[in-house]
C-alpha positions as CSV (number, residue, x, y, z in Angstrom):
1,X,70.9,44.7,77.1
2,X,70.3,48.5,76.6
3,X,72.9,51.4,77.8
4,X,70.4,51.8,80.7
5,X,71.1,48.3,82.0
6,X,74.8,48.1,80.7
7,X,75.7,51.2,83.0
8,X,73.8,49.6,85.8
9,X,75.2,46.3,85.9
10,X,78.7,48.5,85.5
11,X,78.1,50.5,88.6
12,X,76.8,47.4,90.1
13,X,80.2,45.8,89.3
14,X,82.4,48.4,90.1
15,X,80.4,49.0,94.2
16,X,81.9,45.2,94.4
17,X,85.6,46.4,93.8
18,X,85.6,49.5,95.5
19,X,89.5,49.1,96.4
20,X,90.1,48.7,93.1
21,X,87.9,51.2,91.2
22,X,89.3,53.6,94.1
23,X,92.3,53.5,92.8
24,X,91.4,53.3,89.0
25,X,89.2,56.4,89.5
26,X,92.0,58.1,91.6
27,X,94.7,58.5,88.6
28,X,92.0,60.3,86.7
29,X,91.0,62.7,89.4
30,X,94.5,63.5,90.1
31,X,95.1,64.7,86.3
32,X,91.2,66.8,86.1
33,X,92.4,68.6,89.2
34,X,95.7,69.3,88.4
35,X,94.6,70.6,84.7
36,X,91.9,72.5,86.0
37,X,94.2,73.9,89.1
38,X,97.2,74.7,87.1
39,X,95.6,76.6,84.3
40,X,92.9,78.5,86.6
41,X,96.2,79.6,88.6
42,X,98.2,80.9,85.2
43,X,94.7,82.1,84.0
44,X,94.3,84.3,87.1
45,X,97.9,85.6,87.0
46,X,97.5,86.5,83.6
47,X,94.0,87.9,84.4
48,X,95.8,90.1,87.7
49,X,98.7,91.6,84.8
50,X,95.7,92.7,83.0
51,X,94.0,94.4,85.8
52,X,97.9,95.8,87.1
53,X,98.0,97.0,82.8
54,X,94.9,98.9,83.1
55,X,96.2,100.8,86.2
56,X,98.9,101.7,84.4
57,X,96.9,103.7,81.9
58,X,95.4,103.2,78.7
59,X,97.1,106.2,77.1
60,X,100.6,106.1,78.6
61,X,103.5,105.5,77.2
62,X,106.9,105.1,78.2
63,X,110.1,106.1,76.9
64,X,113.4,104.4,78.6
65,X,116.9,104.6,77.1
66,X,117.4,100.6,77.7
67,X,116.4,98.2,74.6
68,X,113.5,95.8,75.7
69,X,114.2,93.5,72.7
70,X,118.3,93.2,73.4
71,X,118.5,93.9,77.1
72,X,115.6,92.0,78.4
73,X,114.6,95.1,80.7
74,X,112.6,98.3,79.4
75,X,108.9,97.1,80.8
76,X,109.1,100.2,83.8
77,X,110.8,103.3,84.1
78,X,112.4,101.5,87.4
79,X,115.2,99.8,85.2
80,X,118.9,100.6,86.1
81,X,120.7,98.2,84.5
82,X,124.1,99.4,82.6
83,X,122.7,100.9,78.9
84,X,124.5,102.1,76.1
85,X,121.7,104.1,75.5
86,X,121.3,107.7,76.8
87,X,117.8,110.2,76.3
88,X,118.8,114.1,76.9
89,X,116.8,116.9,76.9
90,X,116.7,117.4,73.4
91,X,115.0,114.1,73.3
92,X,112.3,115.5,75.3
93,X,111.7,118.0,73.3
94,X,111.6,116.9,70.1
95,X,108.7,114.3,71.7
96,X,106.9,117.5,73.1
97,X,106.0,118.5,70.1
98,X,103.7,116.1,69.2
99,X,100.2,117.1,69.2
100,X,98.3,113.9,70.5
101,X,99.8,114.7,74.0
102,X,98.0,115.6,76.9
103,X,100.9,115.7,79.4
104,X,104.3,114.7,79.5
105,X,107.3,114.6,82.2
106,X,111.0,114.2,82.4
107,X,112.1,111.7,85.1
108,X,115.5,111.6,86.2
109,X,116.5,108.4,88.2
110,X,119.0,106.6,90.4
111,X,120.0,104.1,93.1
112,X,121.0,105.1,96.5
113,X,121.3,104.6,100.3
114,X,118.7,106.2,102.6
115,X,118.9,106.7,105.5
116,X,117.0,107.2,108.6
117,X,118.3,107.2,112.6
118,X,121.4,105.3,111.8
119,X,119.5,102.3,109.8
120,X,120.2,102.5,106.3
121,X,118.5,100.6,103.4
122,X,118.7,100.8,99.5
123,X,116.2,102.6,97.4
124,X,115.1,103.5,94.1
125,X,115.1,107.5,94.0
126,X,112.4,109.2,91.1
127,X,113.8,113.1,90.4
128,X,110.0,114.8,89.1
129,X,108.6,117.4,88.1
130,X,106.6,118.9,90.0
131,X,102.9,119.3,89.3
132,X,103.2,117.6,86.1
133,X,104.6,113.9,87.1
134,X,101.2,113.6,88.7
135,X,99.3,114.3,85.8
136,X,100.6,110.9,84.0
137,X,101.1,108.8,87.3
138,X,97.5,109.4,89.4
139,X,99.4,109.5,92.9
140,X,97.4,108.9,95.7
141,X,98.6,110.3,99.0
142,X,97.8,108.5,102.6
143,X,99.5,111.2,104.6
144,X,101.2,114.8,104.0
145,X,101.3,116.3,100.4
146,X,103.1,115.4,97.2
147,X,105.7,117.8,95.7
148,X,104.5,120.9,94.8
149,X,106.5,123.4,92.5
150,X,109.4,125.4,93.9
151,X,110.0,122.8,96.6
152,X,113.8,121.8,97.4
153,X,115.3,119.5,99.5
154,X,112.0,117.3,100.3
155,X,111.2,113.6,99.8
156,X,107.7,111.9,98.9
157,X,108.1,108.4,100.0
158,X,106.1,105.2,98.4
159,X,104.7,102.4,101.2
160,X,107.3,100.2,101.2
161,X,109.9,102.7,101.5
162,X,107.8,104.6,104.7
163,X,107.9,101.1,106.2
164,X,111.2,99.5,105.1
165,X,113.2,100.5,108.5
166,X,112.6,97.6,110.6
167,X,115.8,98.0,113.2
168,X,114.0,101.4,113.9
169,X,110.8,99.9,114.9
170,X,108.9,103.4,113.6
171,X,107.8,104.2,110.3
172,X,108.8,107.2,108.4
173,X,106.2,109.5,108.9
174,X,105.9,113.0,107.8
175,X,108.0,115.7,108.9
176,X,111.0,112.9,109.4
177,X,114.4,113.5,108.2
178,X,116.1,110.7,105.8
179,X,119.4,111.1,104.5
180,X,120.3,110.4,100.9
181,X,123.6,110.0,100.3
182,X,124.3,112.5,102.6
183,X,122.1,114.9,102.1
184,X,119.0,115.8,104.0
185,X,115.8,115.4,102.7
186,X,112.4,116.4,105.3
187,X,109.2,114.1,104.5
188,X,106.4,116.1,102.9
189,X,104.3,112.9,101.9
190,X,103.5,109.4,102.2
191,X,101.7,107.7,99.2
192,X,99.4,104.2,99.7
193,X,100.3,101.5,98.5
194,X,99.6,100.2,95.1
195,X,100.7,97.0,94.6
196,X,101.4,97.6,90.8
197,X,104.0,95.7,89.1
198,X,103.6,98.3,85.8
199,X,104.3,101.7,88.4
200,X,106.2,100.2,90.9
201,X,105.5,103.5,93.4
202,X,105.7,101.7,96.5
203,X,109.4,101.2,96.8
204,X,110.6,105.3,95.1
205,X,111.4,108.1,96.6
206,X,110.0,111.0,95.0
207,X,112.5,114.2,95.4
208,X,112.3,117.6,92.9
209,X,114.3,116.7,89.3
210,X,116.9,120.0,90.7
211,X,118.1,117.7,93.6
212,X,118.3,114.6,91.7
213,X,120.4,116.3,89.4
214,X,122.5,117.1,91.9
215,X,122.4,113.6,93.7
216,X,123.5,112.4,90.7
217,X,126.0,114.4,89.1
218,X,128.6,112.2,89.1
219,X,126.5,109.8,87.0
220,X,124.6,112.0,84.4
221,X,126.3,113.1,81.5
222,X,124.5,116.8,81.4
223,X,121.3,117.3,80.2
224,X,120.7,113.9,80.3
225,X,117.4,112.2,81.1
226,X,116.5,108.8,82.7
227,X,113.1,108.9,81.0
228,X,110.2,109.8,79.9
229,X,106.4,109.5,80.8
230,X,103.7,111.0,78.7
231,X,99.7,110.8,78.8
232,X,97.9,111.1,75.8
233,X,94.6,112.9,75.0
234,X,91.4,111.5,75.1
235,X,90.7,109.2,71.6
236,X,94.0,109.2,70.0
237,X,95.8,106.2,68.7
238,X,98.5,105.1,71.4
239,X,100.3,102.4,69.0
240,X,100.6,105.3,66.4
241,X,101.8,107.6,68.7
242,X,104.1,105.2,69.9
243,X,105.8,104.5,66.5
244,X,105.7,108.0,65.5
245,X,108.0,108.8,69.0
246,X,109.9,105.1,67.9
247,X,110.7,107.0,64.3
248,X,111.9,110.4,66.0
249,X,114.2,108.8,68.5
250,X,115.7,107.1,65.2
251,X,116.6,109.7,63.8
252,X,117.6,111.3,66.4
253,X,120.3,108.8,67.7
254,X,121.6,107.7,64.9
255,X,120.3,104.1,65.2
256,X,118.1,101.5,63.2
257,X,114.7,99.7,64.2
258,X,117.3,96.7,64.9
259,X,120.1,98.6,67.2
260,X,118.0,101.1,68.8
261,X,119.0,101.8,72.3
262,X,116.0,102.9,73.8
263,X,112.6,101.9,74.4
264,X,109.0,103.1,73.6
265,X,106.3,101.2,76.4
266,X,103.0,101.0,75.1
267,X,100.1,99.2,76.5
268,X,100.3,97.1,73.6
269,X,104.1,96.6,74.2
270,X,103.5,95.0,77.6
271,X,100.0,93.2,76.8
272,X,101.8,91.4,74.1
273,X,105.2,90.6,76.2
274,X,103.0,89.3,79.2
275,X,100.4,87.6,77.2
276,X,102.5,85.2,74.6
277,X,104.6,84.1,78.1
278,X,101.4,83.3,80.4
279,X,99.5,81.9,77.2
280,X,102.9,79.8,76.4
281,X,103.5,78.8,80.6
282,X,99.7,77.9,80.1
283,X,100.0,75.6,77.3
284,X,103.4,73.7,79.2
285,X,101.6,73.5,82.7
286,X,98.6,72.3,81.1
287,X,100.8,70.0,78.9
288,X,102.3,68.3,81.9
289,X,99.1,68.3,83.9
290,X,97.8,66.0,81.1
291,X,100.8,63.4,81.4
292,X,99.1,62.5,85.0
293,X,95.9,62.3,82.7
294,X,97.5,59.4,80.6
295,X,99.0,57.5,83.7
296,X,95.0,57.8,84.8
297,X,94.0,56.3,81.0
298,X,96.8,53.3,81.4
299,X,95.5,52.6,85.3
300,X,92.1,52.2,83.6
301,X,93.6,50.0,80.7
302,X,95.4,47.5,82.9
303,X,91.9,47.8,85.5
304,X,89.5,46.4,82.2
305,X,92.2,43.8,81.4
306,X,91.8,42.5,84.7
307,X,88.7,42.8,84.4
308,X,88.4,40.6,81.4
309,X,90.5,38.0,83.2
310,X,88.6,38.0,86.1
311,X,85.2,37.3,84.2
312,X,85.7,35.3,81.4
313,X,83.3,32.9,83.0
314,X,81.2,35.6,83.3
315,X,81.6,36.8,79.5
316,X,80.8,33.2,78.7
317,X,77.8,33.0,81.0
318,X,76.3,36.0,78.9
319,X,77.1,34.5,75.4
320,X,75.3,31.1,76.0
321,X,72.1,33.1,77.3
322,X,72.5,35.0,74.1
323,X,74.3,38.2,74.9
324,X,76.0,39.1,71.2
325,X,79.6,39.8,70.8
326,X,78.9,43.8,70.4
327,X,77.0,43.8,73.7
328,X,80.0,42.3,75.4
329,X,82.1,45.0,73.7
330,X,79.8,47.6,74.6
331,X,79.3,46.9,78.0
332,X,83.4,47.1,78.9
333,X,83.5,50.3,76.8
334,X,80.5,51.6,79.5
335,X,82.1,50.7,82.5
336,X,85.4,52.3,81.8
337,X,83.7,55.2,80.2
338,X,81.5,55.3,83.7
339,X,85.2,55.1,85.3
340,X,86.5,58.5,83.5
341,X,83.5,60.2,84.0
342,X,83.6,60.0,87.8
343,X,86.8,60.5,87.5
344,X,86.5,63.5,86.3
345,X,83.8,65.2,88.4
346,X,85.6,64.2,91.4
347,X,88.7,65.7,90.0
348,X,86.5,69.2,88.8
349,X,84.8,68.8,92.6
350,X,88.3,69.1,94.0
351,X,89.8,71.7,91.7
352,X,86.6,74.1,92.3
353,X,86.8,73.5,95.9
354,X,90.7,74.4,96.0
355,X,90.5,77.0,93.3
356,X,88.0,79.3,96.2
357,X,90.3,78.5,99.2
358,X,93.0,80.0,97.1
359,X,90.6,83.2,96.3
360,X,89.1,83.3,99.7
361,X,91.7,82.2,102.1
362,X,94.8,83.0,100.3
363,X,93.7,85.7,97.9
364,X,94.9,84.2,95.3
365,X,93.5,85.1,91.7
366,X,92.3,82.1,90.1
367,X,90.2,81.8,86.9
368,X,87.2,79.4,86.4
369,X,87.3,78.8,82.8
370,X,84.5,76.8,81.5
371,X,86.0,75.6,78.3
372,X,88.5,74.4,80.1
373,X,86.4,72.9,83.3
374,X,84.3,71.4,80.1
375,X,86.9,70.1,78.1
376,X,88.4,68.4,81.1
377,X,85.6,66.4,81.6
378,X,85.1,65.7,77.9
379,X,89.0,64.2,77.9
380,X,88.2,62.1,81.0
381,X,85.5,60.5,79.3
382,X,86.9,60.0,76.0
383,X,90.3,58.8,78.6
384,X,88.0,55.7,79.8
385,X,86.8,55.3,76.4
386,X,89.9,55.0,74.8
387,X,91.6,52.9,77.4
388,X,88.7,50.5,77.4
389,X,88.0,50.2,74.0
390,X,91.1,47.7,73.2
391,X,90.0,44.9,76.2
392,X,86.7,45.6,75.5
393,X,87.7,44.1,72.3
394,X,89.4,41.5,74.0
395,X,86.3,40.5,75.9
396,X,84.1,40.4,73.1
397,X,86.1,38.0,71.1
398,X,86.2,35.1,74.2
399,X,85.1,32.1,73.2
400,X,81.6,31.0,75.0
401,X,82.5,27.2,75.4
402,X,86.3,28.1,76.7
403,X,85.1,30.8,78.9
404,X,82.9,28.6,81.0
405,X,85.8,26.4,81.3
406,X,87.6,29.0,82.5
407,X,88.3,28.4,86.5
């Protein structure tokens, strides 16, 4: 008996027990799918903070006065979290006077109620300069203007902000008139939506760094800063720029590498901080995915045991026409190898089909990976031959004369 006929006469067996091979096969598409599911969905996540890190610009970097390896925070200039850590003017300029930079802003930064006919939510408030804030975030306006130099008392809004008042039933449009914390502020701008985690614009309200000075004076030390964003010029080396900036704000508060207060945001910073957690969440999903993927290979154990049972006439039929003892083995080894193997394109048939509803329909991101579609498959094979192999042994070793005994 060739593999030709063995995996015949195994197909052949298995169309007789479909209840049963139903629910062998079932415990291995259950764990192909759910590998293949989980890590396309961490895959595409990590694959969307990617695309969001790009927006954020290849040549920015960030400077916040909040430790991103002792506070947890630092990844956005949006933090306002108690800090120890203060950046002042002086900080500024010292940074300014590196050569690699193209542009580079002072942000100063709060929390407060806004207000707009009588309904009043929280929001984040951005103090900028004007004219030189949008040269390192690319602002892109849906309706009005952005702040211009020598503007006072006027707001920019991000999306989420615009449409935040929901008692109102009307969107802030421009022209409006918000209150923050008392003090009036007229709409010059609406921006679009972005949708990035790294820039969070949608939820700010943009208002000149003179006002937010004043909005804030009972909370700024003088001269001090919230942060500050720079761009650098075309070509130059942002992780050297960034540790160059790291070694000024050293020296300049007093501190060591381990008990800085502040942070420098690089690129690098954030690709490595998002990347080790997705690739680590990857590696546990996937991790548990496969415990389903075991239960499959011991369903597939206790099927070919049963299988033995059931057949030791059968086994014994095949012996006395001369069948040999690793032909027997063989031919268990096929059939539960044949068992993974569908298995596991059902279970890849499933996850594909899922995986594009969750583009299409729910606009999702989700990552094909064929290494790991492959390598699925591969482990539901070698599944069925591993859980097979030991009553496949069993099988082979029945006695001819007993078996046809056997009742």
């Amino acid at each position: 008996m060739n593999l030709r006929e063995m995996a015949y006469y195994s197909l052949d067996y298995l169309q007789h027990h479909k209840l049963r091979s139903f629910l062998t096969v079932l415990g291995i598409v259950v764990g192909i799918s759910s590998v293949i599911l989980l890590v396309g969905l961490v895959q595409g996540l990590k694959s969307d903070v990617l695309k969001q890190l790009e927006d954020f610009g290849p040549r920015t970097i960030i400077i916040t006065p909040q430790s991103a390896t002792s506070s947890g925070g630092g990844f956005g200039a949006s933090s306002f979290l108690p800090t120890k850590g203060k950046l002042f003017e002086k900080d500024y300029e010292r940074i300014d006077k590196l050569a690699d930079i193209a542009s580079i802003t002072k942000i100063v930064m709060g929390q407060t109620t806004v207000v707009f006919k009588n309904e009043s939510i929280g929001g984040s408030v951005y103090g900028i300069e004007a004219g030189v804030f949008d040269d390192t975030v690319p602002v892109e306006i849906e309706a009005g203007r952005f702040i211009q130099a020598g503007d006072r008392g006027v707001a920019g809004l991000g999306a989420s902000i615009a449409t935040g008042f929901k008692q109102t039933k009307e969107d802030v449009k421009t022209g409006s008139v918000i209150s923050l914390s008392g003090k009036r502020f007229r709409v010059i701008g609406v921006l679009k939506p972005t949708g990035n985690s790294f820039a969070p614009l949608d939820s700010v309200i943009f208002i000149p760094i003179d006002d937010a000075r004043e909005l804030f004076n009972n909370t700024l030390l003088p001269n001090e800063i919230s942060a500050i964003r720079l761009t650098l010029k075309e070509g130059s080396d942002v992780d050297a720029a960034g540790e160059r900036i790291t070694d000024i704000l050293i020296a300049s508060h007093h501190v060591t590498n381990d008990t800085k207060d502040f942070s420098v945001i690089t690129p690098t910073f954030i690709n490595k901080r998002f990347s080790g957690v997705l690739d680590t969440l990857t590696l546990f999903l996937g991790a548990i995915a496969s415990i389903s993927l075991i239960v499959g290979g011991i369903g597939i154990s206790n099927t070919m045991f049963m299988s033995v049972l059931e057949r030791r006439r059968e086994i014994g039929t095949m012996k006395a026409l001369g069948a040999k003892t690793d032909q027997i083995r063989d031919l268990f080894i096929v059939e539960s190898a044949i068992i993974g193997f569908i298995g596991g394109f059902i279970g890849l048939f499933f996850a594909i089909s899922v995986g594009l509803a969750l583009v299409y329909l729910a606009n999702i991101a989700f990552v094909f990976d064929p290494l790991v579609i492959g390598g699925a498959i591969v482990f539901s094979i070698g599944i069925g031959l591993f859980s097979g192999t030991f009553p496949a042994i069993e099988a082979a070793k029945v006695d001819p004369i007993e078996a046809l005994r056997y009742e």
